[in-house]
C-alpha positions in Angstrom: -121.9 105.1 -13.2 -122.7 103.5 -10.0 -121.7 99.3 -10.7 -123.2 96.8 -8.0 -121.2 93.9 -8.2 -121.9 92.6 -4.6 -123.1 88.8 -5.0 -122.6 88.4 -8.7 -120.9 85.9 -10.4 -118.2 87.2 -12.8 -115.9 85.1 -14.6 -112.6 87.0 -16.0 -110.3 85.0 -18.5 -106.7 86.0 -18.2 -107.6 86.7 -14.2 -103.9 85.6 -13.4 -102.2 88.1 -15.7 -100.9 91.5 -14.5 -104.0 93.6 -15.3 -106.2 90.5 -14.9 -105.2 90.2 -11.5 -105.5 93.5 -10.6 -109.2 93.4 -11.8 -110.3 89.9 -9.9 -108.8 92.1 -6.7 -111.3 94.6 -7.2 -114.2 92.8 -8.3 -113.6 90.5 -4.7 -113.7 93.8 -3.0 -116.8 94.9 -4.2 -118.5 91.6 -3.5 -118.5 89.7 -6.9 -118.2 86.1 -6.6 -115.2 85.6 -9.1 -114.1 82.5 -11.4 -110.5 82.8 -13.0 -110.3 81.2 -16.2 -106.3 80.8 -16.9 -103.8 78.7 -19.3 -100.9 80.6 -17.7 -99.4 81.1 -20.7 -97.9 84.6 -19.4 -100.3 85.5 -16.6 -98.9 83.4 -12.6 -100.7 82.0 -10.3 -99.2 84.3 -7.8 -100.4 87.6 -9.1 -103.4 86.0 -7.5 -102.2 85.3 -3.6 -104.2 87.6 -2.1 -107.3 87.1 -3.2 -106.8 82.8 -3.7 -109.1 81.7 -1.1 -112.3 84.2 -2.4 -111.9 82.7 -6.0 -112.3 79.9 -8.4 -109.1 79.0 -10.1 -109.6 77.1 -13.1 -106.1 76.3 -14.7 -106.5 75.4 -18.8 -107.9 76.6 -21.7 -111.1 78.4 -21.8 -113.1 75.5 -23.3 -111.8 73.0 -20.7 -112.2 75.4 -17.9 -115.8 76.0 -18.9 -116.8 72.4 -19.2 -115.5 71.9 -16.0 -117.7 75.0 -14.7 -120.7 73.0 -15.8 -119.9 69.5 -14.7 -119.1 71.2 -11.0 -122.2 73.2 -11.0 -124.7 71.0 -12.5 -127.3 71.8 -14.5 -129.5 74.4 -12.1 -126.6 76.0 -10.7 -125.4 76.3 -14.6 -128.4 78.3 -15.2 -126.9 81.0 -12.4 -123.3 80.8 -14.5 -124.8 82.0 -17.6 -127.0 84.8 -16.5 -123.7 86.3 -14.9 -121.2 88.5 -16.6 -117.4 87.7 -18.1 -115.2 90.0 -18.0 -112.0 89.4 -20.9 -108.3 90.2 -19.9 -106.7 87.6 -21.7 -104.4 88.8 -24.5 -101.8 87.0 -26.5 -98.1 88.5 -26.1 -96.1 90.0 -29.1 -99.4 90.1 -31.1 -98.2 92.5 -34.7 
């Protein structure tokens, strides 16, 4: 399956954790235009050096981080956000 991310806004919550990361590193090198949603609850800020100054970082929950997405874009550029993709690597630690 041949996946043409080149130009398209992705957001990925839980971008700053381990296998987050790892993801918002590939996505960048295929083009995607990437927004990090992240509490930083277990995921760091540095798992994202590399990539830092090809993304948005948007620190807080994903409510907050989403309303802040909106009020930044305005409302055509919101249109844009929503027709993109999200991709979910957040995941809660010790979960039984």
């Amino acid at each position: 399956m041949d996946m043409n991310f080149a130009g398209k806004r992705i957001l990925v919550t839980g971008g700053a954790s381990f296998i987050g990361s790892h993801l918002v590193e590939k996505l960048v090198k295929l083009g995607a235009e990437v927004i990090v949603a992240d509490n930083l609850s277990s995921g760091k800020k540095e798992n994202l050096n590399d990539v830092l100054p090809e993304i948005t970082l948007h620190v807080g929950d994903l409510h907050a981080c989403i309303c802040s997405m909106r009020s930044e874009m305005g409302l055509a550029k919101n249109a844009v956000f929503v027709s993109g993709a999200c991709m979910h690597a957040r995941a809660r630690v010790g979960i039984e």
